[in-house]
C-alpha positions as CSV (number, residue, x, y, z in Angstrom):
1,X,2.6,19.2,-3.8
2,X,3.2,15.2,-4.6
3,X,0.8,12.8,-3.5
4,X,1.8,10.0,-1.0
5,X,0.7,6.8,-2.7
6,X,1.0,3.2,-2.3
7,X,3.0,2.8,-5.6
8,X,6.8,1.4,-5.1
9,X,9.4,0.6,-7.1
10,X,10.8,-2.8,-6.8
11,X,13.9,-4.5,-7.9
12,X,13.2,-8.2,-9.5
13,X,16.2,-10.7,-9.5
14,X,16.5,-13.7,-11.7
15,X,16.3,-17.2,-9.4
16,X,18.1,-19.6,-11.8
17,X,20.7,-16.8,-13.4
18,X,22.6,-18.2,-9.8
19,X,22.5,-22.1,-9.9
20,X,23.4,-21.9,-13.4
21,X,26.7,-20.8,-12.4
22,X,27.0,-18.0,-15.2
23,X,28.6,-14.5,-14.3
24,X,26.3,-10.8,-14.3
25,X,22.8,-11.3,-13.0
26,X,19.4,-10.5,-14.2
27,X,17.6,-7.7,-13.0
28,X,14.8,-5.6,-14.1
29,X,13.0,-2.5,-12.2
30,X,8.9,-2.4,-11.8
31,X,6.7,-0.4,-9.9
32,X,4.0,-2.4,-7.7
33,X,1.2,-0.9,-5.5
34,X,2.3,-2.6,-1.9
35,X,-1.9,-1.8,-0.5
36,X,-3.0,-4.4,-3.0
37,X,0.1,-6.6,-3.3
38,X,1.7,-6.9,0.0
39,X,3.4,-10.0,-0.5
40,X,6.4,-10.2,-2.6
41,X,6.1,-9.9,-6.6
42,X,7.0,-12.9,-8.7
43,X,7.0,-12.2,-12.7
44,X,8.2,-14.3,-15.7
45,X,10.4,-12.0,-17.2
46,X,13.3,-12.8,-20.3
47,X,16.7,-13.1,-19.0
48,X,18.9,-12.3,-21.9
49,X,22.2,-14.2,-20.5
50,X,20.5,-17.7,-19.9
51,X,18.4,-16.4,-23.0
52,X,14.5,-17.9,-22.0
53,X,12.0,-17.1,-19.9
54,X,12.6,-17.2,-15.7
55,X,10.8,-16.4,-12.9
56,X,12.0,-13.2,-11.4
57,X,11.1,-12.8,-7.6
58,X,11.2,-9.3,-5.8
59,X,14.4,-8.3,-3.3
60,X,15.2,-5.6,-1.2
């Protein structure tokens, strides 16, 4: 039988990959426990199309 946790996965978007104008997005997929991070997830993460590092914020 599987276990009910806290754990979800979460989709993270790039925030400057859409001022910049630029076609295709940046997205990765994470897993985050929502009991101990409730709020939305913000992560540094390489965006290989602007090619450096941008913050990549949580969406639903």
């Amino acid at each position: 039988m599987a276990k009910k946790g806290n754990r979800v996965q979460v989709i993270l978007e790039c925030t400057e990959h859409k001022a910049s104008g630029k076609p295709g997005t940046s997205r990765y997929i994470t897993v985050k426990n929502k009991k101990n991070n409730p709020e939305r997830l913000e992560i540094k993460k390489y965006n290989p199309i602007l090619k450096k590092m941008t913050v990549h914020k949580e969406i639903k």
